[in-house]
Residue frames as qw, qx, qy, qz and C-alpha x, y, z in Angstrom:
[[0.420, 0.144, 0.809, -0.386, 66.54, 124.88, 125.35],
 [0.238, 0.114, -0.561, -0.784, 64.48, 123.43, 122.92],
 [0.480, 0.162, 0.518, -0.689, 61.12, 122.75, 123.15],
 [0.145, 0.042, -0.727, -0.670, 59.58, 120.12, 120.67],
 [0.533, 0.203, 0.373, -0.732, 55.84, 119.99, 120.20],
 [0.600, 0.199, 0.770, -0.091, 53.14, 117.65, 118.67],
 [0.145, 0.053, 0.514, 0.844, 52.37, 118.28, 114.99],
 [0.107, -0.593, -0.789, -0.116, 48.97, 120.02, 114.36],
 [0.124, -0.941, -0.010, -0.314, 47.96, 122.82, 117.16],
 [0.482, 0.389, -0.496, 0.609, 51.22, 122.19, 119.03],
 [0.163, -0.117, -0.769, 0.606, 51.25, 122.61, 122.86],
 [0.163, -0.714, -0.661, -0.164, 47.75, 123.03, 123.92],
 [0.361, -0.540, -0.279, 0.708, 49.34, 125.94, 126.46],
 [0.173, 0.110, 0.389, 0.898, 49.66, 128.11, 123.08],
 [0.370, -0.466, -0.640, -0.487, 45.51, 128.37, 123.84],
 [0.556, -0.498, -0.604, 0.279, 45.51, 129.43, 127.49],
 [0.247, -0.766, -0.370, 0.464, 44.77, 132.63, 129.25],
 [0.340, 0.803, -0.013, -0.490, 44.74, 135.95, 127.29],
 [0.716, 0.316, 0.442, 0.438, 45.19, 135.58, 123.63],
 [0.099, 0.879, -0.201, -0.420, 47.34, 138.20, 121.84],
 [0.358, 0.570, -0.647, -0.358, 48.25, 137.95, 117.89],
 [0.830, 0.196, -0.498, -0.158, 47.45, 134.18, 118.05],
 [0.628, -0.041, -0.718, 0.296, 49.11, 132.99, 121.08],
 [0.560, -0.713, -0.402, -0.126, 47.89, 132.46, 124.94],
 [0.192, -0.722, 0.502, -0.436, 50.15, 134.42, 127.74],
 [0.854, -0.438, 0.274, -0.056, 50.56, 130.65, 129.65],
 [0.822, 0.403, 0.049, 0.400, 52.47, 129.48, 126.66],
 [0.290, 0.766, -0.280, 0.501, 54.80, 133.09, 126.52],
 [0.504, -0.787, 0.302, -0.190, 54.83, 132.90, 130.14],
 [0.882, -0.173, 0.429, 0.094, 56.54, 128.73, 130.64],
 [0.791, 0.498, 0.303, 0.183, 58.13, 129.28, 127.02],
 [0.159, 0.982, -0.087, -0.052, 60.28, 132.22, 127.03],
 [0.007, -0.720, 0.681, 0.134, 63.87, 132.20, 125.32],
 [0.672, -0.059, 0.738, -0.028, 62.99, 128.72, 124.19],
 [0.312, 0.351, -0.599, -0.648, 63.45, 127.46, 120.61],
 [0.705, 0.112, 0.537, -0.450, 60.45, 125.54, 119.32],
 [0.193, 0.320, -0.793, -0.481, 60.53, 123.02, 116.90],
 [0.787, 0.168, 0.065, -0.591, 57.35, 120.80, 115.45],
 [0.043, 0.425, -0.904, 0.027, 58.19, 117.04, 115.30],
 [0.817, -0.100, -0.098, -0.560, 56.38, 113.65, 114.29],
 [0.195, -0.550, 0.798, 0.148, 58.09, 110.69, 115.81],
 [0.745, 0.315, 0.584, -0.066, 55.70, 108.32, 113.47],
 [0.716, 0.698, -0.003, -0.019, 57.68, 109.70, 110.79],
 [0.918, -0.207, -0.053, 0.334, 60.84, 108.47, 110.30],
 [0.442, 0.495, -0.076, 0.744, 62.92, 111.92, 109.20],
 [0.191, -0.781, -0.103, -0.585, 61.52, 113.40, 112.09],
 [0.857, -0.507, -0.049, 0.074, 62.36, 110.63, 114.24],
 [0.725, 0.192, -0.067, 0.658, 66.14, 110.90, 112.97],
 [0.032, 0.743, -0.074, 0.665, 66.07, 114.95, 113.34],
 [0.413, -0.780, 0.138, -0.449, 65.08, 114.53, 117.21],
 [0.855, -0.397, -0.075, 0.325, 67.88, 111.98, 117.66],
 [0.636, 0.413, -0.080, 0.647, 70.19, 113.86, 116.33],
 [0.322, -0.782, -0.017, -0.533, 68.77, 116.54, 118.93],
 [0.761, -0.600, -0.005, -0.248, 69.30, 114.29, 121.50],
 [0.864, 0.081, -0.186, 0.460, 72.67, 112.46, 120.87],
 [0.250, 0.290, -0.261, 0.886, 74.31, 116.53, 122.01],
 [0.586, -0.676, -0.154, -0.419, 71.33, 117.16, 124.67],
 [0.047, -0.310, 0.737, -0.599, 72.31, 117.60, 128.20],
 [0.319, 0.109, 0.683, -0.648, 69.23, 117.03, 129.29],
 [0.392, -0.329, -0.667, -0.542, 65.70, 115.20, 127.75],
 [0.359, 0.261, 0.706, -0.551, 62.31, 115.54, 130.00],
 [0.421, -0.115, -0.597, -0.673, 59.20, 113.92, 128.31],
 [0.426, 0.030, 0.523, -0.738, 55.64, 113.52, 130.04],
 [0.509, 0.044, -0.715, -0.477, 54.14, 110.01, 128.37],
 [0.810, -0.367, 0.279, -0.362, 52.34, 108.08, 129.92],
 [0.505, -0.531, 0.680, 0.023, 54.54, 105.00, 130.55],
 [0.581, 0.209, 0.738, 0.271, 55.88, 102.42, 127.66],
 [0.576, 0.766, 0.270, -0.088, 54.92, 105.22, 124.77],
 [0.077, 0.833, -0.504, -0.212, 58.58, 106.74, 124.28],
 [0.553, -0.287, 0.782, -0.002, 59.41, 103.06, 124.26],
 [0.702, 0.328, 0.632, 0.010, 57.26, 102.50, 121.16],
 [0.438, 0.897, 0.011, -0.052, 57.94, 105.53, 119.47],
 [0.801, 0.127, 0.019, 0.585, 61.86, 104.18, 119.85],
 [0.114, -0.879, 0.219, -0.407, 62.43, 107.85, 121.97],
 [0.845, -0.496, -0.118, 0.159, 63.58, 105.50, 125.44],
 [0.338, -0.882, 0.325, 0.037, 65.96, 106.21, 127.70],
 [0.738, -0.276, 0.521, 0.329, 68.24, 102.76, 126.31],
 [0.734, 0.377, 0.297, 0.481, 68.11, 103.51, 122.97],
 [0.307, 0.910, -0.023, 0.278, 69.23, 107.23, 123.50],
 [0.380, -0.814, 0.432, 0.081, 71.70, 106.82, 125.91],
 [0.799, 0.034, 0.452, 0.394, 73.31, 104.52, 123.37],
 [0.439, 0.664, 0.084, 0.599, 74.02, 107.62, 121.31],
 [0.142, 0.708, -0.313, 0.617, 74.70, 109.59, 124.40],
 [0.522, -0.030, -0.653, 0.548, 76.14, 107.96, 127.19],
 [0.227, -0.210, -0.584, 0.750, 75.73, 111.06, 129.43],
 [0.332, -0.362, -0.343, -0.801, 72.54, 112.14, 128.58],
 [0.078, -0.062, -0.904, 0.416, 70.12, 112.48, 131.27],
 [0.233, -0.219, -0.846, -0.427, 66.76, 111.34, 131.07],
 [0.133, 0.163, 0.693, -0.690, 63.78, 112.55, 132.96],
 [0.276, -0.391, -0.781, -0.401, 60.50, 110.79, 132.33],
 [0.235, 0.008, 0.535, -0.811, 57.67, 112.46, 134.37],
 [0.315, -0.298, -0.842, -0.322, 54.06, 110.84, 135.22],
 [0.352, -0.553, 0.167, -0.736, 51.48, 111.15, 136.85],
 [0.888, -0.391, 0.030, -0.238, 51.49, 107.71, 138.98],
 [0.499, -0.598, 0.618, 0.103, 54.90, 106.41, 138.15],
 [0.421, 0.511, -0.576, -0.480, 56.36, 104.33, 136.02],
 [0.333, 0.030, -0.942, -0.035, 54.85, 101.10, 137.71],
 [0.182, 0.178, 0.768, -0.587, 51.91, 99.96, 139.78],
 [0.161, 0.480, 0.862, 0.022, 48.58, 99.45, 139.01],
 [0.144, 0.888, 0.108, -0.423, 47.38, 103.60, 138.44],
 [0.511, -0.306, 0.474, 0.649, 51.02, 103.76, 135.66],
 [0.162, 0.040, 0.517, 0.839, 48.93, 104.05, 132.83],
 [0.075, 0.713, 0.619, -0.321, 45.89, 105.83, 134.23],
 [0.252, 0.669, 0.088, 0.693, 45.49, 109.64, 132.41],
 [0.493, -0.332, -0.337, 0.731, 46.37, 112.61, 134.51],
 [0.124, -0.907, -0.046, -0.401, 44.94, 116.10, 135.47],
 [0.049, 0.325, -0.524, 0.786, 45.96, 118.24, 138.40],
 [0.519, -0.354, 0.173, -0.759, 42.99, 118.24, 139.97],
 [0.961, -0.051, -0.272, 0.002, 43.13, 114.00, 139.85],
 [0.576, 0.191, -0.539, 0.584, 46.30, 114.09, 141.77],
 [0.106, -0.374, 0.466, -0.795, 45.06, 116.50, 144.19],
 [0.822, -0.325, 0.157, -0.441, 42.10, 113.91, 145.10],
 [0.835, 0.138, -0.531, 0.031, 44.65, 111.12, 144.99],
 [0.269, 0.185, -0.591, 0.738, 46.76, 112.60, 147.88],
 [0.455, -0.419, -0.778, 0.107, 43.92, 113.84, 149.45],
 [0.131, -0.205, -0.330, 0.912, 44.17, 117.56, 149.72],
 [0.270, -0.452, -0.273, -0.805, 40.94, 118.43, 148.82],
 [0.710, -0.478, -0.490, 0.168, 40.28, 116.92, 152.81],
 [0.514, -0.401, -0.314, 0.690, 42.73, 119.02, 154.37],
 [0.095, -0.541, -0.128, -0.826, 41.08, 122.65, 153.21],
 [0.050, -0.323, -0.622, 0.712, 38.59, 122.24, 156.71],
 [0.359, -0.066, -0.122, -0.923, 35.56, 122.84, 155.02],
 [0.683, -0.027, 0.408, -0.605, 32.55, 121.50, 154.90],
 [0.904, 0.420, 0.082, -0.021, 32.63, 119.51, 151.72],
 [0.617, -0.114, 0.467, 0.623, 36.34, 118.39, 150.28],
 [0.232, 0.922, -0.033, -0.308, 37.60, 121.26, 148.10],
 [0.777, 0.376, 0.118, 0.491, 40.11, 121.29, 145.17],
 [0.421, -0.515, 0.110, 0.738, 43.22, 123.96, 145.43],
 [0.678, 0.655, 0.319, -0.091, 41.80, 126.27, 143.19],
 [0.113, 0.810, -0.469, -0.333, 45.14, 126.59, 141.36],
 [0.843, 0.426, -0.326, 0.043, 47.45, 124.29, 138.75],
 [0.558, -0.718, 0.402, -0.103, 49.30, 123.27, 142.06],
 [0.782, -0.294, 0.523, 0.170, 50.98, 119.92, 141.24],
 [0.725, 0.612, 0.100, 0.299, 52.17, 120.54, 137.76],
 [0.003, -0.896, 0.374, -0.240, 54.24, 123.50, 139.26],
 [0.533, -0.669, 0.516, 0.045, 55.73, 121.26, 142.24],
 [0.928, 0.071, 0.322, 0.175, 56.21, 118.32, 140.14],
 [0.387, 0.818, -0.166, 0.391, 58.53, 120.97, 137.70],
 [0.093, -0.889, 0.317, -0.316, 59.91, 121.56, 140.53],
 [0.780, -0.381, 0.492, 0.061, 60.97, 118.09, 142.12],
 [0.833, 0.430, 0.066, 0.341, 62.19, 117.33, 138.20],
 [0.428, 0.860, -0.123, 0.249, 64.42, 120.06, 138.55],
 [0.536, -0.612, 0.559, -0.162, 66.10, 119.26, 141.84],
 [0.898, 0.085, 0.407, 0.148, 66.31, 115.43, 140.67],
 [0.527, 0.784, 0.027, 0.326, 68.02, 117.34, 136.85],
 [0.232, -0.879, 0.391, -0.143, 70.53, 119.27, 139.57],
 [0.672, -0.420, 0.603, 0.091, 71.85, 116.13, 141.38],
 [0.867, 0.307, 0.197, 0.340, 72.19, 114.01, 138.04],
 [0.379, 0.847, -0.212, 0.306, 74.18, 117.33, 136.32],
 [0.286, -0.848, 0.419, -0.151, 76.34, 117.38, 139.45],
 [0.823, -0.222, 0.520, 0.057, 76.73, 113.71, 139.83],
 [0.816, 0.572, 0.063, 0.056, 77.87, 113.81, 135.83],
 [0.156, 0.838, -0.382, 0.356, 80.64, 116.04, 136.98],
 [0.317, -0.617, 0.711, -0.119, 82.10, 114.16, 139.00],
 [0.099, 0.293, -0.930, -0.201, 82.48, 111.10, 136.04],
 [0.348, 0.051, 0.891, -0.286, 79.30, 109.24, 136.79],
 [0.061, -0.177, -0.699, -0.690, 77.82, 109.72, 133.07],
 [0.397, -0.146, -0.696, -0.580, 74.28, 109.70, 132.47],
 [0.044, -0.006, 0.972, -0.233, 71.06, 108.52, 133.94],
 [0.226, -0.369, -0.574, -0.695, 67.33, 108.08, 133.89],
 [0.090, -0.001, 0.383, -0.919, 65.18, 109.93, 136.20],
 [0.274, -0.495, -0.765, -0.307, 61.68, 108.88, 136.84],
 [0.047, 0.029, 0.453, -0.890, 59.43, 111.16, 138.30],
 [0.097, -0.572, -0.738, -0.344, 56.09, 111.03, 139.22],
 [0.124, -0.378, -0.155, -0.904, 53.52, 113.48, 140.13],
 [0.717, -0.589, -0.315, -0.197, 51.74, 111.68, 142.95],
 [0.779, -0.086, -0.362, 0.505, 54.85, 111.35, 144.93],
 [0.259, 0.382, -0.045, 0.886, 55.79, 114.87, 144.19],
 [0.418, -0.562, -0.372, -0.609, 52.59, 115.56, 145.97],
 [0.886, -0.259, -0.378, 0.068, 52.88, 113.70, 148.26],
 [0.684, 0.016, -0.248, 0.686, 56.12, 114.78, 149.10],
 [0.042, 0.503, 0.057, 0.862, 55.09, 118.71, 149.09],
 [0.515, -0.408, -0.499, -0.565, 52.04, 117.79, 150.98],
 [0.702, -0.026, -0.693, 0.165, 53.01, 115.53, 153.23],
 [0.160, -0.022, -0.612, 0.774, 52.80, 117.52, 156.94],
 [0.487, 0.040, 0.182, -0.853, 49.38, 118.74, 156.09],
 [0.780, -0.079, -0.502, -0.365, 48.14, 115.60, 155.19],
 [0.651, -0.011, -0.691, 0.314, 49.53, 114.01, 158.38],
 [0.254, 0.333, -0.520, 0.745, 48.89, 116.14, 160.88],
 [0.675, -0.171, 0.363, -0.619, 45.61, 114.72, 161.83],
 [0.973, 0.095, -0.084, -0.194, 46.19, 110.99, 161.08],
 [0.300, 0.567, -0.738, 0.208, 49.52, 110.79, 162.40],
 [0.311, -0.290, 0.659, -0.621, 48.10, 109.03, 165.73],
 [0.168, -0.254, -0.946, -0.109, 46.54, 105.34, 165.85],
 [0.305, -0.731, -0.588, -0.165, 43.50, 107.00, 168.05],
 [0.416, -0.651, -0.371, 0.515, 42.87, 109.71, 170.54],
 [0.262, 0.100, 0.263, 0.923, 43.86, 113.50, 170.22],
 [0.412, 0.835, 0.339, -0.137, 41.29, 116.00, 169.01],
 [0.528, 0.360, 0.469, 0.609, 41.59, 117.18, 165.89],
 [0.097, -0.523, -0.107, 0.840, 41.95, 121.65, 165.96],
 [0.194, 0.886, 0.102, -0.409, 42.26, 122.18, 162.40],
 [0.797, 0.295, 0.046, 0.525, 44.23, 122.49, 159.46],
 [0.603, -0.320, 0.002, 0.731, 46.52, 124.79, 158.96],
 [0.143, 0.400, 0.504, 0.752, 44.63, 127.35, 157.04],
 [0.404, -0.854, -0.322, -0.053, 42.47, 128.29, 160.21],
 [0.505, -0.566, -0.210, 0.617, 45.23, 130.17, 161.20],
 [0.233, -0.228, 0.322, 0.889, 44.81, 132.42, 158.75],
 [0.105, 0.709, 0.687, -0.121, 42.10, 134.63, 157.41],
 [0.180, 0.388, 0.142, 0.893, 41.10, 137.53, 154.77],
 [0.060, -0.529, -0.682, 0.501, 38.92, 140.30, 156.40],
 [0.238, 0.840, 0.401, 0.277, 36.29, 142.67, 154.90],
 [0.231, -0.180, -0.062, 0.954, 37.36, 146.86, 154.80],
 [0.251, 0.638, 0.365, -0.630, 34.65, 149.81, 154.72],
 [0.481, 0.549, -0.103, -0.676, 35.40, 150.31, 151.04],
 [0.814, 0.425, 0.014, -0.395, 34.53, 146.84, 150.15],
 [0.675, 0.510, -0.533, -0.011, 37.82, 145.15, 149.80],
 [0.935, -0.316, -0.122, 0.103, 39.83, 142.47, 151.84],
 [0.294, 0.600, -0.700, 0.253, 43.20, 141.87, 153.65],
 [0.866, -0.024, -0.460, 0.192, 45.12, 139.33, 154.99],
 [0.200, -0.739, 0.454, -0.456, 45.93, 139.87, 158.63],
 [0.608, 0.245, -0.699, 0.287, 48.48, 137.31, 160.38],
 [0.297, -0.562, 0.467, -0.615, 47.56, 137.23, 164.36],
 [0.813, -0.132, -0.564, -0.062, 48.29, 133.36, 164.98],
 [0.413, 0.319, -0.572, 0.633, 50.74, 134.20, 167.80],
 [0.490, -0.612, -0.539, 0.309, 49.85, 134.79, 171.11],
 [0.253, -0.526, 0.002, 0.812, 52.16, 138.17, 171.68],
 [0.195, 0.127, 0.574, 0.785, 50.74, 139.33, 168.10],
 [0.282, -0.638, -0.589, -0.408, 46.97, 138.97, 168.67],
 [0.297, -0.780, -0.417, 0.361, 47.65, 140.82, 171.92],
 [0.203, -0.304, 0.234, 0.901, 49.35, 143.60, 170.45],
 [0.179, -0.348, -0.561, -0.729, 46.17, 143.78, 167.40],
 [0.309, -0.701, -0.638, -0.082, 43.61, 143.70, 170.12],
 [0.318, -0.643, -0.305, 0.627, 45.51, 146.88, 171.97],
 [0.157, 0.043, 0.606, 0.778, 45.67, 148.55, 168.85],
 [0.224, -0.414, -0.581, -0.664, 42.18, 148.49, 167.75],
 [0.399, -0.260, 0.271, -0.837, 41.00, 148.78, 171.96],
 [0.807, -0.136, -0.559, -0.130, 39.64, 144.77, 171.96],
 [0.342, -0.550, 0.668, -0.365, 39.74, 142.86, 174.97],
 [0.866, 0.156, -0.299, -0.369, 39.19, 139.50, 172.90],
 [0.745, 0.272, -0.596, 0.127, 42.45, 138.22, 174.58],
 [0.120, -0.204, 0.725, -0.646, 41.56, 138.00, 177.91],
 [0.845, 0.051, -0.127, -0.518, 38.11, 136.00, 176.32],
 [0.740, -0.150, 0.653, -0.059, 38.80, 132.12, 177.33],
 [0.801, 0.372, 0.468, 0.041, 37.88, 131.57, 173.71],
 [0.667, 0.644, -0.207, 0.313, 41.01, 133.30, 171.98],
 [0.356, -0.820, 0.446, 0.046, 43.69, 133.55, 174.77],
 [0.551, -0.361, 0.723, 0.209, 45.33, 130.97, 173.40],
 [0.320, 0.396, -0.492, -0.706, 45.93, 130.08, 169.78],
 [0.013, -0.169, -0.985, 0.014, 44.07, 126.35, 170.30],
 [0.110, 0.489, 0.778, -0.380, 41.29, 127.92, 171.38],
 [0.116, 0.575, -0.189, -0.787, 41.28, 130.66, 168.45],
 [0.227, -0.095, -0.861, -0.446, 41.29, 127.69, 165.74],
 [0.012, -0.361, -0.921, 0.145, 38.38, 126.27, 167.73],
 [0.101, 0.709, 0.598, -0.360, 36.50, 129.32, 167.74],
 [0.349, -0.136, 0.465, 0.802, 37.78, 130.77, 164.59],
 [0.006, -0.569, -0.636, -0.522, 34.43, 131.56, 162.65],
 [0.296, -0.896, -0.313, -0.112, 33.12, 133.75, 165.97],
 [0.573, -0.442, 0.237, 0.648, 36.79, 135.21, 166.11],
 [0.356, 0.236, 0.576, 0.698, 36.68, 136.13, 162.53],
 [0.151, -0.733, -0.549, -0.372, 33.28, 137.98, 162.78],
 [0.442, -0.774, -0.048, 0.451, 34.98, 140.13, 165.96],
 [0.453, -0.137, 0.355, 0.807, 37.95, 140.99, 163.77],
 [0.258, 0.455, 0.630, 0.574, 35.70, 141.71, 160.69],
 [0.310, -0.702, -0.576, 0.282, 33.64, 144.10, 163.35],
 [0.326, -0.577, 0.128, 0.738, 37.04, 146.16, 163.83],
 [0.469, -0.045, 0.659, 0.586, 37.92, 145.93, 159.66],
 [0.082, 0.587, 0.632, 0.499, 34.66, 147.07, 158.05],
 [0.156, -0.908, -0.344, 0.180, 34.93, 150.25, 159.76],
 [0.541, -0.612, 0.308, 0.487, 38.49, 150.80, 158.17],
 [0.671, 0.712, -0.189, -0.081, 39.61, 151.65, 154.47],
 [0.941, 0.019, 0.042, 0.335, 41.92, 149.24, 153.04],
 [0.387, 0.677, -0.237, 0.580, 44.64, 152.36, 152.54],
 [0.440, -0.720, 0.313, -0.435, 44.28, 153.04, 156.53],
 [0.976, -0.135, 0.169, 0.026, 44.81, 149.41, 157.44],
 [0.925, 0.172, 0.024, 0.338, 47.98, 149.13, 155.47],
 [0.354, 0.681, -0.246, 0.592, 49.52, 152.47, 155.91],
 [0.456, -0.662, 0.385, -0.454, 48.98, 152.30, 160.02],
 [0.856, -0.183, 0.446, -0.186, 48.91, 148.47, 160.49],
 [0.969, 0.213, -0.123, -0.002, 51.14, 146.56, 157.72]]
């Protein structure tokens, strides 16, 4: 695999989370066993070097914004004219049409395009505090990179592979964003899917993550710890647990912050 960067400071990743000897652990992490290779395509020996890369390439993925591989004479027509079965995966962050195509891209702008900072259930819309949709979108390219490779093998050459990064979202997303706006009206609305889950304090100051969405679960933790919370109206049932999840949480926490996190996990995980 070869990995070709901008001229200058090369991949900005090379700068990201701990630095050792000059380079960032995100970069070593996403980069290992890759061969890296510095490349201007506004110069014309460089431009020749990374066809020559490309005419024997299984695979090309490149992340322009739409129409720029096209000027720099990178496109998917003029390289599959040196390699038929070369396949071509252009990723974006809106697509490679519509009216957003040549908009710039963050993560955190995709995650308010789809619309999960809404479905956290807080008070205010919240951002996932992680680099969420770069990962999935890696990950729908690579599925899409499967089928072409397979479909090559069985004679059907080449092809070019648009992917975008809203979609991907979209696509990951896509039950928790629906599952209060499937219905035209009516309903009530419980909850996302994150109220069923909750960290809890321990006596020496640290947290865990106890699972007790079930019905037959949370009665089994409440004999355990001596509770009779599930014979309360307001958690016998796991509807009525979401609903009353904050004064459910503060019972649990009751039991928890009288426990060291070693006790908890060596009796209870």
């Amino acid at each position: 695999m070869i990995k070709v960067e901008p001229p200058g400071i090369g991949d900005l990743a090379r700068f990201m989370g701990t630095i050792k000897d000059g380079m960032g652990a995100m970069f070593s992490t996403l980069n290992r066993n890759k061969k890296c290779i510095c490349l201007d395509f506004k110069n014309t020996e460089d431009l020749e070097i990374f066809k020559q890369l490309a005419s024997s390439a299984d695979v090309l993925i490149e992340n322009y914004r739409p129409g720029i591989v096209k000027k720099l004479g990178i496109d998917y027509e003029t390289l599959s004219a040196l390699n038929p079965d070369l396949i071509y995966c252009s990723i974006s962050g809106y697509g490679q049409t519509g009216p957003y195509k040549n908009k710039k891209v963050y993560d955190p702008l995709i995650q308010g395009t789809v619309g999960i900072p809404n479905a956290q259930n807080t008070e205010k819309p919240q951002l996932v505090k992680t680099i969420i949709y770069d990962k999935v979108t890696g990950m729908t390219s690579a599925q899409a990179i499967s089928a072409a490779l397979f479909q090559r093998e069985k004679g059907e050459g080449g092809q070019y592979l648009p992917i975008s990064m809203m979609e991907s979202a979209l696509y990951y997303n896509w039950p928790d964003l629906m599952m209060n706006h499937t219905f035209d009206e009516g309903g009530e609305n419980i909850g996302e899917l994150a109220d069923l889950f909750e960290v809890y304090e321990t006596s020496d100051g640290a947290v865990v993550l106890i699972i007790i969405a079930v019905d037959d679960v949370f009665s089994k933790f409440c004999s355990t710890f001596n509770l009779t919370l599930q014979q309360d109206e307001k958690y016998n049932n796991l509807v009525s647990r979401i609903i009353n999840k904050e004064e459910l949480t503060e019972e649990i926490n009751k039991v928890t912050r009288a426990i060291s996190t070693a006790e908890l996990v060596e009796t209870h995980g």
